[in-house]
C-alpha positions in Angstrom: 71.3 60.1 98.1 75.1 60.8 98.7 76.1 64.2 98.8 78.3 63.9 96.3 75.7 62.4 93.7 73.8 65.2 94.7 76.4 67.9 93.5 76.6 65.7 90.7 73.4 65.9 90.2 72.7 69.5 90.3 76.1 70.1 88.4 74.7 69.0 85.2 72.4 72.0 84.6 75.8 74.4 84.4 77.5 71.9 81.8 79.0 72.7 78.6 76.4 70.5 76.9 73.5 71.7 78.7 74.1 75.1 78.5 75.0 75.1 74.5 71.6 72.7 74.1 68.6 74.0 72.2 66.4 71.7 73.6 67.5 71.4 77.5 65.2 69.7 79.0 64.9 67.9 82.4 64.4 64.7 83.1 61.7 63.8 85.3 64.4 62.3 88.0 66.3 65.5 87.9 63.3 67.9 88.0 62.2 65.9 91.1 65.5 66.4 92.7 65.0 70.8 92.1 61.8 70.5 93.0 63.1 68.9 96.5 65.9 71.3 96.3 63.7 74.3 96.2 61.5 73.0 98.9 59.0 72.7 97.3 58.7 69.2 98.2 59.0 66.7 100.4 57.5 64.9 103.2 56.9 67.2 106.1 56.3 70.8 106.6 58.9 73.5 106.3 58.7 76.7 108.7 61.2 79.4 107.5 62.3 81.7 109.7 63.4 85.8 108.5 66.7 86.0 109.8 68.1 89.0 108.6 69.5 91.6 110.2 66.0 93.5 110.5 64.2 90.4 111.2 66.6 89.6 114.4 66.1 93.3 115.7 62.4 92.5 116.1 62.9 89.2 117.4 63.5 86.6 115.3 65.9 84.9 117.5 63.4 84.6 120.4 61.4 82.7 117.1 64.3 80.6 116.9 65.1 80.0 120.4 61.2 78.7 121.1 61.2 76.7 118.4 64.7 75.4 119.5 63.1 74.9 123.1 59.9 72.3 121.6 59.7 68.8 122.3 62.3 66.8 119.7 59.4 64.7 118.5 57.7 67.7 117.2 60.8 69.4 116.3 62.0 66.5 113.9 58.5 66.4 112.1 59.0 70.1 110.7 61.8 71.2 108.6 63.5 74.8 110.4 64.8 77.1 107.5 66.5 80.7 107.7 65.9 83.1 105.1 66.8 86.6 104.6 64.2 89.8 104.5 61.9 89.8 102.0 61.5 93.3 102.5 58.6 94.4 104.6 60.5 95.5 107.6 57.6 96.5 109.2 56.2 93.2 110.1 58.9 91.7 111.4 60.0 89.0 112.8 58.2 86.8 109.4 57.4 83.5 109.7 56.6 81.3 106.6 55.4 77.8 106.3 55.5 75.4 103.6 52.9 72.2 104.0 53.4 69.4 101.3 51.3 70.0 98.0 50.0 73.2 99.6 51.4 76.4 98.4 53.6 78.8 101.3 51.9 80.5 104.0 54.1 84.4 105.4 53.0 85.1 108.7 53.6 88.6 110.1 54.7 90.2 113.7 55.0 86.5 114.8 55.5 86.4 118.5 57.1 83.2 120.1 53.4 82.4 121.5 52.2 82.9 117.7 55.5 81.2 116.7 54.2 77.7 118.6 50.7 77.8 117.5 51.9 78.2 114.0 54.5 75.1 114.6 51.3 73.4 115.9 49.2 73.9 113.1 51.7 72.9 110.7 52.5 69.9 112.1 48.3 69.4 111.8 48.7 70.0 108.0 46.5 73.4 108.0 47.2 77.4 108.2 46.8 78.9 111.5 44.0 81.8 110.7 45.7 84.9 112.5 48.7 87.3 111.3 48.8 86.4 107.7 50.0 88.4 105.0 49.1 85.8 102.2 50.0 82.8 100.2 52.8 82.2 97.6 51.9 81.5 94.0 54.1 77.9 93.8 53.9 75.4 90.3 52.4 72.7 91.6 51.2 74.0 94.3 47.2 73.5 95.5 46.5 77.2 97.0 44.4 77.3 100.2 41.0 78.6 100.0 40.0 81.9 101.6 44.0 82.5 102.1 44.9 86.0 99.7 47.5 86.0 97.5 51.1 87.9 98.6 51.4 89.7 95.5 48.0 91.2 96.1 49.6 92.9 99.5 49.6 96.3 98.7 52.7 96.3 99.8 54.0 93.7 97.0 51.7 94.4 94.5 53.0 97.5 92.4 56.5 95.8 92.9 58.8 94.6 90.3 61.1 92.0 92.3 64.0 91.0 90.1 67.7 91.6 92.1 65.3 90.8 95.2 63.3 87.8 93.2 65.1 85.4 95.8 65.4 87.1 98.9 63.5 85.8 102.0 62.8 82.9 100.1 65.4 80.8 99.6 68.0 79.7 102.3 70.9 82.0 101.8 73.2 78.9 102.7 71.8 76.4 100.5 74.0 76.8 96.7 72.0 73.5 95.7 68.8 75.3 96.0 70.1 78.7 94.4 71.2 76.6 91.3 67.5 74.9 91.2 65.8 78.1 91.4 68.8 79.0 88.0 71.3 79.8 89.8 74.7 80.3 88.0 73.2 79.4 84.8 74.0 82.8 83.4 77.8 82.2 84.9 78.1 79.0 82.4 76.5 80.7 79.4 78.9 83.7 79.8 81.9 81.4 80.1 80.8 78.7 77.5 79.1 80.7 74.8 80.2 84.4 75.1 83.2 86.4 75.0 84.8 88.9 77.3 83.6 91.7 74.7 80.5 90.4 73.6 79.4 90.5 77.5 80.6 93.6 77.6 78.3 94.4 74.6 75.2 92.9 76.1 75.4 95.2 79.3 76.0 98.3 77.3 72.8 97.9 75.1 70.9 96.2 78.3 70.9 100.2 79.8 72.4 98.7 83.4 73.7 102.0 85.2 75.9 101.8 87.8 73.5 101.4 91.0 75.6 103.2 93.6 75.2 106.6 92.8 75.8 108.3 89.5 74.2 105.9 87.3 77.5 105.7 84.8 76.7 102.8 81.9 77.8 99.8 83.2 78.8 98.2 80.0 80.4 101.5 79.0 82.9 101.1 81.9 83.7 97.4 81.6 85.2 98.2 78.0 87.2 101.2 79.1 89.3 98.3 81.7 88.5 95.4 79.4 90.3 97.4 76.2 93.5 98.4 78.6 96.1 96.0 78.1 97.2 94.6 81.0 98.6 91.7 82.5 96.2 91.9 85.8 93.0 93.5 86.2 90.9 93.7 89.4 87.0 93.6 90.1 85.8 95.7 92.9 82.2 94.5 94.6 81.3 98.4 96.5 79.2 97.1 99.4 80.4 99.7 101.3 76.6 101.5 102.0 77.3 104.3 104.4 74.5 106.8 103.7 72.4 106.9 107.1 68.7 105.2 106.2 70.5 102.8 103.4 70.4 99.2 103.8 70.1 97.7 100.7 73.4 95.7 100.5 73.5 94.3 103.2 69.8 92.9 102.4 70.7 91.6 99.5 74.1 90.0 100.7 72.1 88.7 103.6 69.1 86.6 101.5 71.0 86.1 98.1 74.3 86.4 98.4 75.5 83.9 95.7 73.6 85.6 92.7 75.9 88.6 93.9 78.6 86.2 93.3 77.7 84.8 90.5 77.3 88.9 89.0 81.1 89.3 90.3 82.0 86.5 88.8 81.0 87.3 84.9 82.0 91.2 85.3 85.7 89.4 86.2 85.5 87.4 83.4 84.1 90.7 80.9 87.2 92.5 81.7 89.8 90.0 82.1 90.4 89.8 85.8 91.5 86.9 88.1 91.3 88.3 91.4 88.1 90.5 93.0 87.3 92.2 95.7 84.3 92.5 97.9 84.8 95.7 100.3 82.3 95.3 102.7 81.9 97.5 106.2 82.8 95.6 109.5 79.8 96.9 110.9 77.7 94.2 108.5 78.9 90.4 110.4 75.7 88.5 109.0 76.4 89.7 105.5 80.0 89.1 105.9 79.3 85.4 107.4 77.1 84.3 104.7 79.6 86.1 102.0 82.1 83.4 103.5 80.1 80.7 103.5 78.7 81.2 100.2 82.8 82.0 98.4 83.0 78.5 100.2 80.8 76.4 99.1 80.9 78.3 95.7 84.8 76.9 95.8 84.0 73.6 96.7 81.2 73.8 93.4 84.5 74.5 90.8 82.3 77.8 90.4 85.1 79.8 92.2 88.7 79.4 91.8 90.6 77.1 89.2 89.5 76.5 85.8 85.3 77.5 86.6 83.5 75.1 85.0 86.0 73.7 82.7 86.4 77.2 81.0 90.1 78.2 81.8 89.0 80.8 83.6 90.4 81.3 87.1 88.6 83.6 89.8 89.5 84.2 93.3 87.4 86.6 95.4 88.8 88.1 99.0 86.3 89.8 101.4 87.8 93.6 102.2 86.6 94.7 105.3 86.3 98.5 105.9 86.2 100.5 109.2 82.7 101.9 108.3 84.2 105.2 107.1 81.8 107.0 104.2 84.0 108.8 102.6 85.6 104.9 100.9 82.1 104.7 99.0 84.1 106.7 96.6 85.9 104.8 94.6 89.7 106.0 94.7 88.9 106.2 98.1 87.8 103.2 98.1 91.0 101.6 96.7 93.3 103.6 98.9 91.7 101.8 101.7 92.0 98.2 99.9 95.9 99.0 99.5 96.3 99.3 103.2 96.5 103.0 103.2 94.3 105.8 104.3 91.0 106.1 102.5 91.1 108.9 101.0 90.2 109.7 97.1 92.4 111.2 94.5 92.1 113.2 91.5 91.1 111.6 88.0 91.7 110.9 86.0 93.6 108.5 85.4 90.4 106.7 86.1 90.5 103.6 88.0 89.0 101.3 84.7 92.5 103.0 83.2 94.8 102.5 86.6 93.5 101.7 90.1 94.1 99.1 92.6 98.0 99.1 92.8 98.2 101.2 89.4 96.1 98.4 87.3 92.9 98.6 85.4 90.2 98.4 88.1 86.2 98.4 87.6 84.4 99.0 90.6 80.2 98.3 90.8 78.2 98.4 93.8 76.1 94.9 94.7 72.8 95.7 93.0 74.3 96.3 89.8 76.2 93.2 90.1 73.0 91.4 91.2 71.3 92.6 88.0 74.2 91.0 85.7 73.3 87.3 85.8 69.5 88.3 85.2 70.4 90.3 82.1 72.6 87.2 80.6 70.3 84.4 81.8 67.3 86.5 80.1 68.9 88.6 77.6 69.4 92.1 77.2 66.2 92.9 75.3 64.1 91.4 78.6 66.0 94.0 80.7 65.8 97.1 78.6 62.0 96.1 77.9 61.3 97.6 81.2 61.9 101.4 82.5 62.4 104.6 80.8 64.6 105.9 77.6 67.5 106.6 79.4 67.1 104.8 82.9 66.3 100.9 82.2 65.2 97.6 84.5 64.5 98.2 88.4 65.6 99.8 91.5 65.8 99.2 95.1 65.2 101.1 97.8 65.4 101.0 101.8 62.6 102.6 102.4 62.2 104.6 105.9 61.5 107.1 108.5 57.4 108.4 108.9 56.2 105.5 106.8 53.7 103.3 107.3 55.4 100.0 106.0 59.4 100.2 106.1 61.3 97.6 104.5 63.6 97.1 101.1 61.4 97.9 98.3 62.5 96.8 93.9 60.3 98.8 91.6 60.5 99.3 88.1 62.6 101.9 87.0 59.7 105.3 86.0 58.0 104.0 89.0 56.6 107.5 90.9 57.7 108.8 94.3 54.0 109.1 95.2 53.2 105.5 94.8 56.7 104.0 96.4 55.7 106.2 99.8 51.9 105.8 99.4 51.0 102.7 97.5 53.7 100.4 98.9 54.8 102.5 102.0 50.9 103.4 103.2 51.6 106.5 103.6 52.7 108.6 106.3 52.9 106.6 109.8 50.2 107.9 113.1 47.8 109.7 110.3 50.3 112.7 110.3 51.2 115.6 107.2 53.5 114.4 104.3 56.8 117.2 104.5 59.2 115.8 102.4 61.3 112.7 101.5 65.0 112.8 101.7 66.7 110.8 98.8 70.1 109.7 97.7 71.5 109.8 101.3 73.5 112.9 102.4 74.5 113.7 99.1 71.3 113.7 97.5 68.4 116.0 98.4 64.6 116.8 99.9 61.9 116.2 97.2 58.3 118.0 98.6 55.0 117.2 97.9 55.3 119.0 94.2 57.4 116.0 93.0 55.6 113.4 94.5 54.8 112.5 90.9 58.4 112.1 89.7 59.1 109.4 87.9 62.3 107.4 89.3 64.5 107.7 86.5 68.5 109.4 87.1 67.8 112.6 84.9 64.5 113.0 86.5 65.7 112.9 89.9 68.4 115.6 88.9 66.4 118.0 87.3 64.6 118.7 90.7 67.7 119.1 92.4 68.3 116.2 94.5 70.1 112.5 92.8 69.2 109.1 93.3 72.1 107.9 94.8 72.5 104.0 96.0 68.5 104.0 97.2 67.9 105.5 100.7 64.3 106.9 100.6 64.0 108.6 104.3 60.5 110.2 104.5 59.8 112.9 107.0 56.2 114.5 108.4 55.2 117.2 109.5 57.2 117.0 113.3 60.3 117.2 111.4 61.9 120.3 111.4 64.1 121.0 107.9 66.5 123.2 109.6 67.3 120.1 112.1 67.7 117.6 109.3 69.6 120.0 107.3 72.1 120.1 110.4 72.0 116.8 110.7 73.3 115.7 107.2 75.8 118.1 107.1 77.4 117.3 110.9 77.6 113.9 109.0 79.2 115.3 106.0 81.4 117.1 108.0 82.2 114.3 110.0 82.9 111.7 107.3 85.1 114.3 105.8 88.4 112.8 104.8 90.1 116.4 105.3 92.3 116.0 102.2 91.0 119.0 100.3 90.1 122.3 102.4 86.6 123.1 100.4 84.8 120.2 102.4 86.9 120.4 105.2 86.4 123.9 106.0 83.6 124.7 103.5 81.5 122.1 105.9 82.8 122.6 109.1 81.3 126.8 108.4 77.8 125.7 106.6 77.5 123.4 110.3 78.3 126.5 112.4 76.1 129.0 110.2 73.3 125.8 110.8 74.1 126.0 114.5 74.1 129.7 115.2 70.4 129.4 113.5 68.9 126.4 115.9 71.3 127.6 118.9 69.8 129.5 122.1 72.9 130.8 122.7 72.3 134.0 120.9 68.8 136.4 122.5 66.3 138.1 119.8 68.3 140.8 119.7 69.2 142.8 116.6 72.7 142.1 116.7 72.2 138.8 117.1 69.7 138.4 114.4 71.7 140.4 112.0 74.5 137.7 112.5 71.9 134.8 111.9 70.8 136.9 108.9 74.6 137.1 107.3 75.0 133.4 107.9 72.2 132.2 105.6 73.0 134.7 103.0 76.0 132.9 103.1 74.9 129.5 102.6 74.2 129.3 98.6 78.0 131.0 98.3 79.6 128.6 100.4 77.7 125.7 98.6 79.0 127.0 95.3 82.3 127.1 96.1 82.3 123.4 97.9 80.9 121.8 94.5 82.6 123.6 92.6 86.3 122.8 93.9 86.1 119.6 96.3 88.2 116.6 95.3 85.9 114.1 95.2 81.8 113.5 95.0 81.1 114.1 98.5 82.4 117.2 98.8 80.9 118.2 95.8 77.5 116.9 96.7 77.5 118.0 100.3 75.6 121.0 100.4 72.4 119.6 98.6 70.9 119.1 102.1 71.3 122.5 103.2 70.2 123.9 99.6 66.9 121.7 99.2 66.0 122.4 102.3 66.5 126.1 101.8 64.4 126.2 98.6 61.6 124.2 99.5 61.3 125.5 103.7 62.7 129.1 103.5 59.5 130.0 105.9 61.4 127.3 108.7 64.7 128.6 108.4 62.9 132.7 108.7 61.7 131.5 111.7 64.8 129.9 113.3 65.8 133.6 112.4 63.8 136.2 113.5 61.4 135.0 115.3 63.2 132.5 117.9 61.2 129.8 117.2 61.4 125.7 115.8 57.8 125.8 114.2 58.3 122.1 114.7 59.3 122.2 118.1 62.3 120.0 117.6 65.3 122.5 118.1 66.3 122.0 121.7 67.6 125.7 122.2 64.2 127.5 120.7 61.8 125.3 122.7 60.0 125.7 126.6 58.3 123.1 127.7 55.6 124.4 129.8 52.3 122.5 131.4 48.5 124.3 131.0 47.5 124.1 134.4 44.0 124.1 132.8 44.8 120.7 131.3 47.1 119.3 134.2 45.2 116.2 136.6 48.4 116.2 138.8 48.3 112.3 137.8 52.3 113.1 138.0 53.8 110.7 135.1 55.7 113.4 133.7 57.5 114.2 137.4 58.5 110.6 137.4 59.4 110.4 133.8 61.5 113.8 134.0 65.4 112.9 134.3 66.2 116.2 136.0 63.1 116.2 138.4 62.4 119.5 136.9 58.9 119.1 137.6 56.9 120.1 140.8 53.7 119.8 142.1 51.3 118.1 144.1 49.9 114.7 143.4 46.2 115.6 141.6 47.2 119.1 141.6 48.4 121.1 138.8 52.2 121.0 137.9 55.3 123.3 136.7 58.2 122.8 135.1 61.8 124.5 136.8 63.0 125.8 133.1 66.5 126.4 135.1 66.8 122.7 135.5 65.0 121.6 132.3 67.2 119.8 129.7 64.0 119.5 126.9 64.1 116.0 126.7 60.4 116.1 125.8 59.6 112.8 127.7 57.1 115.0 129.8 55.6 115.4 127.0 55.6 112.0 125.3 54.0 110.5 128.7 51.2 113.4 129.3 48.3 111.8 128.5 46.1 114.8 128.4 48.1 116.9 126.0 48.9 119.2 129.1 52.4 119.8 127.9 52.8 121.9 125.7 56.0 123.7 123.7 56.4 127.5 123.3 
């Protein structure tokens, strides 16, 4: 078949007609032709490949490369696809494979050894029996015997998958198979059947909040720009992640990046703009390449640019690219840096839905809101409110990291507990260690303890206990982490990422860093001088904190001490100790640590003497050894290698 019939072909299901059609039914030609389309037939096997960016970290190019490096007779027999992540992380690189009439196989921590048996077996017509997570339910599909489900995982199983329904499935390139699978269906109902305010309409009663952070309505802000009269309005895609443990952008862009499109695309038409923006970090080339390809191909469709779909409406979507600073997730900030200028925010109002990129009306939504827009006009706003809590509707995602079990990008619905995100889908706390806390909502939000481990996710919720939800980052912590440390840590970030413009967070940070410094420093001895300094500067945190929210510009000033004051609710013991008694209970602040060896313990087997970057350790070989503190930089690789626990900190 040409590949213009083909186009044809797939064209039809966005028509006018079709669209508008009570009955819309496929013909058994055309359903043949999605069903090929979807791959979910055809004549030989189909291996896809998880090629996102976590996938290649583990090693999904050497999966490639092997594959790449087979005899062509074998290698034209199988189909090759790459996918994006389907969101457990943690068995990466993921291999899938798709036999004819069988349903799809996911392989886990496939090395390229495992990677050719697999490619052998499929080419044999049969699963290989090692590394599998389970079997997709497909229509059609015969299931293999003995083979358990996927959504049985425990990892998949309490999930709600709708913005990441597609992701690590389909190919991310492939716009025929994202139109099979419904693909910019909800674009041609929104243009054909609905107007600009009655979309508007549909989001506001749907309960979509803005995914990025505060959770404003979504609907609520499309009618603020969509009732200012203007003669050009501008849509803003935020993909702009910057909090540290956050990935979920850049997931979604990388598996599905046309239903992010296709969002964009009706939230243009909702307000009445022509031209949008997608401001995207440099730091992100495989979402940015597939962004490309898909505004291509998405062009070449007549679903971008000129008269979409016969509907008079015009679209045309440039890519932004930012220098990864974190202070242009806010959104004047944001814009600043669009304009060519400085990113730095500004006061509102006048808010940017009012005047904002080069003075006009501007709405600005992060890419999982946008993803969630096609799903609520494809299924109706009564489907996406059905699901959640009173005030916080549909699903969320979250990157999901640190001392976990199972990392990866996780989509649960929203009321969903902390508890069973971390424990039922994460499997708890990696090695067998202590749950501490979980750090959500990035730098800005705030530690929750095991006390709210049965929170519900849901915006007030999250509030109440004194941390925010933020765009998703879920960073959970054990008991080797030391609060004071990761207290630091957030705000040298903070304090970093500063723009400078208002002196609150840029001096209000820069002294809540040095008060966190003094504490964790060994610059100071146990003296009472000393400690009655360290004293003053914690009484001084909660004062400080106040007056940074209170009277910073924008919402990371204003949010940057939650760190510091979570931390110094929930771990007031860790900080008492930094304090007075000298010590990291955690053993984690460099300048409150020794490292010494128990001779008791010590074989003299001398892997820590090699290890040690200073050769700060002496002794004879099978005799006890010492450490030189004068030379000893407390790396703690002594004691990472010491396979008799004879290493020990004080």
């Amino acid at each position: 078949m040409s590949q213009e019939k083909k186009k044809s072909g797939i064209l039809s299901l966005l028509s006018h007609e079709f669209v508008r059609s009570k009955d819309s039914r496929i013909d058994d030609s055309l359903q043949q032709q999605l069903r090929a389309f979807r791959k979910q037939s055809g004549d030989k096997p189909v291996i896809f490949i998880g090629a996102a960016t976590c996938g290649i970290s583990a090693g999904a190019n050497k999966i490639i490369e092997r594959f790449r490096e087979c005899d062509p007779k074998t290698r034209s027999a199988v189909e090759f696809v790459e996918v994006g992540c389907i969101g457990l992380c943690a068995e990466e690189p993921i291999v899938d494979v798709k036999i004819p009439g069988r349903s799809r196989i996911s392989y886990g921590r496939v090395t390229p050894g495992i990677a050719l048996e697999i490619l052998d077996s499929a080419t044999k017509g049969r699963p290989l029996s090692k590394n599998i997570l389970g079997q997709h339910e497909e229509d059609g599909a015969e299931k293999w015997p003995g083979i358990p489900m996927i959504s049985e995982h425990s990892f998949f199983a309490p999930q709600t998958k709708w913005v990441l329904e597609n992701c690590g499935i389909i190919d991310p390139t492939d716009i025929d198979e994202y139109i099979a699978r419904g693909g910019y269906r909800a674009l041609s109902k929104a243009l054909h059947t609905r107007t600009p305010a009655e979309i508007c309409d549909e989001m506001e009663k749907s309960g979509l909040r803005g995914r990025g952070g505060g959770g404003f309505p979504t609907g609520r802000k499309w009618k603020f720009a969509l009732d200012t009269g203007s003669s050009q309005k501008y849509m803003v895609c935020n993909a702009d992640e910057g909090d540290p443990g956050a990935f979920m952008d850049r997931a979604v862009i990388e598996g599905d990046p046309h239903k992010v499109l296709e969002g964009l695309t009706i939230a243009s038409y909702a307000i009445g703009a022509d031209k949008a923006y997608i401001y995207i970090r440099a730091e992100y080339p495989l979402a940015i390449k597939r962004l490309k390809e898909a505004i291509a191909r998405a062009e070449s469709y007549g679903l971008l640019g000129e008269n979409i779909l016969d509907s008079g409406f015009n679209l045309r979507i440039k890519i932004k690219m930012g220098a990864g600073a974190f202070v242009c997730g806010e959104e004047t900030a944001l814009i600043h840096s669009i304009e060519g200028r400085r990113g730095m925010p500004r006061p509102r109002p006048p808010f940017p839905a009012i005047s904002g990129l080069f003075g006009k009306p501007t709405v600005i939504n992060n890419v999982e809101t946008l993803a969630n827009v096609p799903l609520i006009i494809d299924r109706g706003w009564e489907w996406f409110s059905s699901l959640g809590t009173a005030t916080s509707k549909g699903t969320k995602v979250f990157a999901l990291s640190g001392k976990v079990a199972r990392t990866g990008l996780v989509e649960v619905a929203m009321g969903t507990s902390i508890k069973d995100i971390i424990f039922s889908i994460g499997g708890g706390i990696a090695n067998g260690k202590k749950f501490k806390a979980v750090q959500i909502g990035g730098p800005s939000g705030g530690c929750l303890v095991e006390q709210h481990m049965d929170l519900k996710v849901d915006y007030e919720t999250i509030r109440k206990a004194g941390a925010m939800m933020g765009s998703g980052g879920l960073v959970v912590m054990d008991e080797d982490n030391c609060m004071v440390d990761v207290a630091k840590f957030f705000m040298n970030f903070i304090q970093r990422e500063s723009c400078g413009k208002c002196i609150p967070c840029r001096e209000g940070t820069k002294q809540m860093l040095a008060i966190l410094e003094k504490i964790t420093g060994a610059e100071d001895k146990a003296d009472g001088q000393a400690t009655l300094e360290r004293f003053k500067g914690i009484m001084a945190l909660p004062k400080l904190a106040s007056v940074i929210q209170d009277t910073s510009l924008c919402g990371l000033g204003q949010t940057a001490p939650n760190p510091v004051l979570s931390t110094l609710k929930w771990f007031r013991d860790e900080y008492d100790a930094h304090i007075y008694e000298r010590r990291c209970p955690a053993g984690v602040c460099k300048g409150l640590i020794k490292y010494e060896i128990d001779a008791k313990k010590c074989v003299g087997c001398t892997a820590c003497a090699l290890k040690c970057p200073e050769k700060a350790i002496m002794g004879a070989k099978k005799a006890p050894h010492y450490i030189v503190q004068e030379k000893c930089v407390k790396c703690g690789l002594c004691k990472q290698v010491c396979k008799f626990g004879a290493v020990k900190t004080t």
